[in-house]
matplotlib code that plots the C-alpha trace (Angstrom):
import matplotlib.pyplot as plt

x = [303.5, 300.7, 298.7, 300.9, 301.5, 297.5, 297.9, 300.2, 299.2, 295.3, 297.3, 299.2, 296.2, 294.6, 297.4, 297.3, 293.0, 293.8, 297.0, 294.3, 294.7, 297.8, 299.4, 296.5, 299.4, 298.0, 301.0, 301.2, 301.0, 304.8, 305.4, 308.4, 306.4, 303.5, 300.1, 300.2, 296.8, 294.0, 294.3, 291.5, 291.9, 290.1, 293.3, 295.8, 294.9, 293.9, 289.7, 289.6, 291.1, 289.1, 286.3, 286.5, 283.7, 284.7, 285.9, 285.8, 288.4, 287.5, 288.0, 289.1, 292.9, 294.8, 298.1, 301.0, 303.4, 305.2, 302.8, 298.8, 296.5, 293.8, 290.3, 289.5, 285.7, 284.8, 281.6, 284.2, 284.9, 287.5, 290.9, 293.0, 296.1, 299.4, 301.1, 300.4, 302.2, 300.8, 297.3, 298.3, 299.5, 296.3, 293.9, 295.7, 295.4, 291.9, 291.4, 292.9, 290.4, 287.5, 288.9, 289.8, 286.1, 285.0, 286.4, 285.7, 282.2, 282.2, 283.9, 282.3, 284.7, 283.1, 283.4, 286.0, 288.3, 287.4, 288.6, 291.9, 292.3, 292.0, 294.2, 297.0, 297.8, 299.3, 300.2, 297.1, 296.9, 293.9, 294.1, 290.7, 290.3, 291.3, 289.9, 292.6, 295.2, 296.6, 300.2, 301.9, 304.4, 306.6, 305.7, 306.0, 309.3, 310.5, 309.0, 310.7, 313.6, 314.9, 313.0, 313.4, 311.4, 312.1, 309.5, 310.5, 309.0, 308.3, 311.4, 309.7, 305.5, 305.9, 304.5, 300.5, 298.9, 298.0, 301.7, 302.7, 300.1, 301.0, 298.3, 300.5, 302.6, 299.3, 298.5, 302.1, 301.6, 297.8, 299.4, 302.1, 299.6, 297.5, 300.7, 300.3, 302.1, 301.0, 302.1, 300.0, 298.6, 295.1, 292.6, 290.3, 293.0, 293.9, 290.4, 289.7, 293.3, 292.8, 289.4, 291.1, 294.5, 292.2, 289.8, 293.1, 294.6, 292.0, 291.2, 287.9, 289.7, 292.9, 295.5, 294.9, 292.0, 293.3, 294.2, 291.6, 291.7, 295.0, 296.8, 294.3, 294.2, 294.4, 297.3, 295.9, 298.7, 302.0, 302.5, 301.3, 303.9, 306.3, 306.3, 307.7, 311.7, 310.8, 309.5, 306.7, 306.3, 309.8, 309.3, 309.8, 312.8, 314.4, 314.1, 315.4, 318.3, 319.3, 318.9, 321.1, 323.9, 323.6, 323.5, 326.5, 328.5, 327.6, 329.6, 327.3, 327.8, 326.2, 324.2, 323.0, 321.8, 319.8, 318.4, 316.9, 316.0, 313.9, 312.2, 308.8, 307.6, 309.1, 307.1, 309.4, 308.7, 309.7, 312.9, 314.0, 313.2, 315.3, 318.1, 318.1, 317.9, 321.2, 322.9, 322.6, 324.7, 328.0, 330.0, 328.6, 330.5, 328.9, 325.9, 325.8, 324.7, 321.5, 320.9, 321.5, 318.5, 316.1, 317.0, 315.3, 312.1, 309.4, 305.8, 304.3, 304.2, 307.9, 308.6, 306.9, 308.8, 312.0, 312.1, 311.1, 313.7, 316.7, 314.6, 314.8, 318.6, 319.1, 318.0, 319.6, 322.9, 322.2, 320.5, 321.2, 324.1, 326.7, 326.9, 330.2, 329.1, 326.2, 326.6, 324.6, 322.8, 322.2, 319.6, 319.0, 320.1, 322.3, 324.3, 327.7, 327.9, 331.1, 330.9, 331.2, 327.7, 325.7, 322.7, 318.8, 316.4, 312.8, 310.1, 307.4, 304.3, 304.0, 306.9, 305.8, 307.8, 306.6, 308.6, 309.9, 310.9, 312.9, 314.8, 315.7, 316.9, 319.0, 320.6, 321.5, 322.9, 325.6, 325.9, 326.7, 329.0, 330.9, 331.9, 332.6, 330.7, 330.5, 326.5, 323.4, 320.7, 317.0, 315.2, 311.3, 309.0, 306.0, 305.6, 307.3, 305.5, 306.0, 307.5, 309.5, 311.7, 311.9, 313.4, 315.7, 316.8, 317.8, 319.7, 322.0, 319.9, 318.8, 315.2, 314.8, 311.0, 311.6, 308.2, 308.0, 309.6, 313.0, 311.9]
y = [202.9, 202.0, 205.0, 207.3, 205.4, 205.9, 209.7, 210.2, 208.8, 210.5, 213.7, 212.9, 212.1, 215.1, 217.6, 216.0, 216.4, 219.9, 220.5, 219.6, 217.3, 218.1, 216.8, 213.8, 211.0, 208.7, 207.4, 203.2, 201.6, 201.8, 205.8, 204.7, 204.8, 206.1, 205.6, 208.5, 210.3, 211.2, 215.2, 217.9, 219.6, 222.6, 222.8, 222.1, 224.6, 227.9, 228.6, 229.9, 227.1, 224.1, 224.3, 225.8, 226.2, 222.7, 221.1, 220.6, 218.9, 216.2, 217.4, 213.9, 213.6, 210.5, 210.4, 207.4, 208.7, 210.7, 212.4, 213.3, 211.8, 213.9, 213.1, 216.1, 215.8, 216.7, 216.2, 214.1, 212.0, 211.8, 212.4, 211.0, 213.2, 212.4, 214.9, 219.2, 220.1, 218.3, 219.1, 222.7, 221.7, 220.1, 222.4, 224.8, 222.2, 222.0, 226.0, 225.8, 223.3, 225.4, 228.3, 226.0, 225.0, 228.1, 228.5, 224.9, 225.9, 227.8, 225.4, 222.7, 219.7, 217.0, 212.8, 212.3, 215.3, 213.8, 210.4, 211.8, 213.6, 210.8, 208.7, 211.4, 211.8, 209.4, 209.1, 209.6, 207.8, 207.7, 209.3, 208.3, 206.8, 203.1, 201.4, 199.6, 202.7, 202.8, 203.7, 206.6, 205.3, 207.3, 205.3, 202.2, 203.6, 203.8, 200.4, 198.4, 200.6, 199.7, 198.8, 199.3, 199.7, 197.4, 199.1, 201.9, 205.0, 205.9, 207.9, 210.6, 211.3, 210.5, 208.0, 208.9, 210.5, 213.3, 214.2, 214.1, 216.4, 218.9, 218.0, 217.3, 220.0, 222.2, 220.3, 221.4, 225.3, 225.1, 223.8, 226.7, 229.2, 228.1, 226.9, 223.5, 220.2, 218.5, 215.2, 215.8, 212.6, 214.8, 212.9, 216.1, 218.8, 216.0, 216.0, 220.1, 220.4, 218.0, 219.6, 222.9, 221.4, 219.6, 222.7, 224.8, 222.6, 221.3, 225.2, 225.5, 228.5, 230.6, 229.7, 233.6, 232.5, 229.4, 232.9, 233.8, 232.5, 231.5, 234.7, 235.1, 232.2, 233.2, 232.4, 229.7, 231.4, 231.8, 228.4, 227.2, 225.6, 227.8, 228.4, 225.7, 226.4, 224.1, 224.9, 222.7, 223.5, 222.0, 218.7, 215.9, 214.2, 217.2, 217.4, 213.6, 214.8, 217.7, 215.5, 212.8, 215.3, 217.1, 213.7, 212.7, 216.3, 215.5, 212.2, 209.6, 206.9, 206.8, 203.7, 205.6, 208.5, 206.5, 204.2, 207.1, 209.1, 205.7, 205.4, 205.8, 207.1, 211.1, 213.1, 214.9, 217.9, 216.1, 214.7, 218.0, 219.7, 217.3, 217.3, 220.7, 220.8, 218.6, 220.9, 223.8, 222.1, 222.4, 222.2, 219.1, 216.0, 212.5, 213.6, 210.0, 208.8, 210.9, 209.9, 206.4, 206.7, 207.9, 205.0, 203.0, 205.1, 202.5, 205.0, 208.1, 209.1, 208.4, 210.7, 213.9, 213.4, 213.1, 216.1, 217.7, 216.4, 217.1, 221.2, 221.0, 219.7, 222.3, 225.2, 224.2, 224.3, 227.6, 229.4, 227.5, 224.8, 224.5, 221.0, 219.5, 215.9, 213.5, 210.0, 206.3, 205.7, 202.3, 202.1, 206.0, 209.3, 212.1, 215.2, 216.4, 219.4, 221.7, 222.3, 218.2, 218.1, 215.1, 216.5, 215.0, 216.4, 215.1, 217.1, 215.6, 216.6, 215.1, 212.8, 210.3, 208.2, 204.7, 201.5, 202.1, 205.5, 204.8, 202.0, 204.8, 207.0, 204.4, 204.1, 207.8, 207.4, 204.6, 206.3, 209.7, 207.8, 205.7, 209.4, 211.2, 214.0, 216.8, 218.0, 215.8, 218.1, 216.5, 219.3, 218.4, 220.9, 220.0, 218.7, 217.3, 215.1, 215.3, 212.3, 212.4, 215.5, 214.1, 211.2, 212.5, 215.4, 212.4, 211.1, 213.9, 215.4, 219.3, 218.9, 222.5, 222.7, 224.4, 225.9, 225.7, 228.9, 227.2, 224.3]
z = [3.5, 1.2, 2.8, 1.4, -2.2, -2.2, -1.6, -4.0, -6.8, -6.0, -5.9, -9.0, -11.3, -9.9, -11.1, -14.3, -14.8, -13.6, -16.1, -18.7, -22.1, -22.9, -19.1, -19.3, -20.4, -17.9, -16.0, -15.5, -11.7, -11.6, -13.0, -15.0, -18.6, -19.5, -21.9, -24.7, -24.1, -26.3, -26.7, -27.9, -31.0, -29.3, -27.0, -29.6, -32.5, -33.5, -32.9, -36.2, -37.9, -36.2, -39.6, -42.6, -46.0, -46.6, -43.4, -39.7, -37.6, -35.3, -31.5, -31.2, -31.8, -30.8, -29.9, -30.0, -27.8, -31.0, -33.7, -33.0, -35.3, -36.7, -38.4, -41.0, -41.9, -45.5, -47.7, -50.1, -47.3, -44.0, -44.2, -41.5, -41.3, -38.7, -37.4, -36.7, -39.6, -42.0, -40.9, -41.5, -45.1, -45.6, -44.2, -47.0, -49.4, -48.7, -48.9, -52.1, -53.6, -52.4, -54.7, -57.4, -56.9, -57.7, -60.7, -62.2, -61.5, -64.6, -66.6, -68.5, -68.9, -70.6, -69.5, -72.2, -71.3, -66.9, -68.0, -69.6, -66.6, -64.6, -66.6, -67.1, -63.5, -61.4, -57.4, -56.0, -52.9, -50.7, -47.0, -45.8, -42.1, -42.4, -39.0, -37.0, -37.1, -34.0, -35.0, -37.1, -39.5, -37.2, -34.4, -36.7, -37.2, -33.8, -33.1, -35.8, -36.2, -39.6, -42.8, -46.5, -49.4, -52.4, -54.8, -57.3, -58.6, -62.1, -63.4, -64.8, -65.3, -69.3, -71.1, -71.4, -73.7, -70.9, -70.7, -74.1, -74.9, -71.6, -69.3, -66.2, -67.2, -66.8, -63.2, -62.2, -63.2, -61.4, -58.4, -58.5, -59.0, -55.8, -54.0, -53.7, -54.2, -57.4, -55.6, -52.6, -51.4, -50.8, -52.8, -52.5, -53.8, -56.8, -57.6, -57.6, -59.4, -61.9, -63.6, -63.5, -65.0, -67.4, -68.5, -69.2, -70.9, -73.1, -73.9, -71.5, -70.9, -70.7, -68.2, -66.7, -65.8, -63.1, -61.1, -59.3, -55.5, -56.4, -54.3, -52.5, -50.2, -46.6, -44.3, -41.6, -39.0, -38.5, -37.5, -41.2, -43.1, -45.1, -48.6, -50.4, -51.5, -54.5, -57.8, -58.2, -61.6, -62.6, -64.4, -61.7, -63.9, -63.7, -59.7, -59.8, -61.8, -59.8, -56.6, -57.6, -58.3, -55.4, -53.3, -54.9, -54.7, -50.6, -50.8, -51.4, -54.2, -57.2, -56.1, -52.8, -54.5, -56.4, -53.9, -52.0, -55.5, -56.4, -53.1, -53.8, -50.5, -51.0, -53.2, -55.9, -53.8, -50.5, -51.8, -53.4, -49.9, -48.3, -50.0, -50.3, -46.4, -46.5, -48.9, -46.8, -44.1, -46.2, -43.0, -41.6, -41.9, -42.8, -44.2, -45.4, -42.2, -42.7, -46.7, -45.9, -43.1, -45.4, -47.7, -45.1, -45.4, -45.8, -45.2, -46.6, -43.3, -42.4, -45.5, -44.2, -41.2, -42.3, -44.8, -41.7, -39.6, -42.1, -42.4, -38.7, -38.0, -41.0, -39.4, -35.9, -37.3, -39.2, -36.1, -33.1, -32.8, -35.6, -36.3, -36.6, -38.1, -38.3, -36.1, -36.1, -32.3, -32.6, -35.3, -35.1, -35.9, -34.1, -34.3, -33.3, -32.1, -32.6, -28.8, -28.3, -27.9, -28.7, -30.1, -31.0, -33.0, -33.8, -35.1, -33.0, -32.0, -28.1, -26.7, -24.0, -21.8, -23.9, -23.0, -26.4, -26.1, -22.9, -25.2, -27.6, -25.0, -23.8, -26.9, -26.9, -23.8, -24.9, -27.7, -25.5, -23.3, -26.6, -27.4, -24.2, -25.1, -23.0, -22.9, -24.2, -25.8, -26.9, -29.1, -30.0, -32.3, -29.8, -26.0, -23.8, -21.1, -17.5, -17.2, -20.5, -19.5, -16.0, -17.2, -19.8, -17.4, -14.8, -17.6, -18.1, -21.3, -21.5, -23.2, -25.9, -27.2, -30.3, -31.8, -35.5, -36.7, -36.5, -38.5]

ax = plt.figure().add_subplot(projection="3d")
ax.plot(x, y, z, "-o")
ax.set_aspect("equal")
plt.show()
């Protein structure tokens, strides 16, 4: 019946041209996986956030089959930025540079007091468009499926002059003001925050002065990250600290705690929300099983998307399933359920039905069938292809697209 195999497949790649970008996976010669597709920002987000005073978003956004991939263009230079949410946390990031630009414009800061700043502040890593990206370090993730990091952070953000003296001390209370991470791996925000840190702190003028714009930043939507539950302006040994004991008061070994405290990929602000995420789920067993994944973290990346993952199990168990206990899936994460359901969370921005993404689902499976579970749930913060929920509904899994408020 080649006739008919003809027709079909017209009429398939038809629907999806009509369904628009989001349904334009383009699906391989033998419709059991699929190419991710390359999506419009236009159809993804918000008109009124697509530019801003000091931005526009390429309409361009690539996709690997987990995370989009977007190009922010900026007079300073592109930022390539994976995943929705963290576009969201820069495009604030971003805003709050323009109104710290404002008020370094009346500031004269001097090349010595620059240099210092420079000097003082540590962790700024560059963002800008590297050519050759095809992959998100999620996607690397999933690909490789185990890794570790064998590099170490600095233990605290002593030991220059700039800190001795309370300069980062001043960059953390400018970023709290305008709401910010102070460990934000935005070259632009790092640039804006460290002249205003820097003319406060070398007496330019009077901290109530970092204020304006600070409050007054406006809200990019309700889908806009939510307000840190971290104190940035807490030294970061004193995070670490904290962190460790709360790791280990969770079960984990001394030596564990450590090992994911020391990973150099989580920003102090990251880690803290993680492991606050954790601690909230006092009634979930093996919690381990979760810490000893993001040991394993080897990206920046990787790191932004497993704070959000343990926010987003977090707030499943408080609102939606209660979680019994936390289990291994070959090389990968799942839940327990109280109700004997195995249950998978990802906070991912488009799930296609890549070869390697019917591998994982395999796992799942066996791993479903090991423990005779009663119900198989896949939960995902974004979509779902076509040919993704077919398959996973075939395999005996409900497919939940939860939207960001639970996350």
């Amino acid at each position: 019946m080649p006739g008919r195999r003809a027709l079909y497949l017209a009429a398939a790649a038809v629907f999806c041209l009509m369904a628009g970008p989001v349904c334009a996976a383009r699906t391989s010669a033998d419709a059991r996986t699929e190419t991710p597709p390359t999506l419009s920002a236009k159809s993804l987000l918000p008109s009124k956030i697509l530019s801003g005073p000091n931005y526009t978003i390429d309409d361009k956004v690539k996709n690997d089959g987990y995370m989009n991939m977007y190009t922010v263009h900026t007079k300073k230079g592109d930022l390539r930025v994976e995943s929705t949410s963290l576009l969201y946390t820069r495009l604030h990031e971003l805003q709050a540079a323009a109104a710290m630009d404002d008020v370094n414009k009346g500031v004269e800061i001097g090349k010595s007091i620059g240099m210092s700043g420079v000097n003082a502040v540590k962790g700024v890593f560059n963002l800008l468009t590297k050519p050759g990206d095809t992959l998100s370090g999620v996607g690397r993730n999933f690909t490789r499926a185990e890794a570790s990091s064998k590099e170490k952070r600095p233990t605290d953000d002593k030991g220059t002059v700039g800190e001795l003296l309370g300069y980062n001390k001043a960059m953390r209370d400018c970023a709290k003001t305008y709401g910010v991470d102070p460990y934000s791996r935005n070259p632009i925000l790092h640039e804006s925050l460290k002249r205003l840190a820097g003319a406060q702190f070398f007496g330019s003028f009077t901290g109530s002065a970092a204020i304006p714009g600070g409050a007054a930043l406006i809200m990019l939507g309700n889908t806009a990250a939510p307000q840190s539950v971290v104190d940035v302006s807490i030294p970061p040994q004193d995070l670490f600290t904290a962190n460790r004991e709360r790791l280990k008061a969770m079960g984990a070994t001394s030596d564990t705690a450590n090992l994911l405290v020391e990973n150099p990929h989580f920003t102090p602000i990251e880690q803290t929300r993680l492991v606050l995420a954790l601690d909230k789920m006092t009634g979930v067993g093996d919690r381990n099983v979760f810490i000893n994944q993001c040991i394993l973290t080897d990206s920046d990346d990787l790191a932004w998307f497993r704070t959000r993952m343990a926010e987003l199990y977090a707030n499943i168990d408080a609102k939606a399933d209660k979680l019994a206990r936390f289990v291994k899936a070959g090389k990968y994460l799942a839940a327990v359920t109280k109700a004997d359901g195995l249950l998978v969370a990802y906070p991912l921005d488009y799930l296609a039905w890549t070869p390697t993404i019917a591998g994982i689902a395999r796992s799942f499976g066996d791993t479903a069938a090991a423990l005779k579970v009663k119900s198989r749930k896949f939960i995902v913060t974004g979509e779902v292809s076509p040919l993704a929920a077919r398959n996973l509904k075939a395999a005996g899994w409900s497919v939940d697209q939860l939207r960001e408020g639970l996350r």
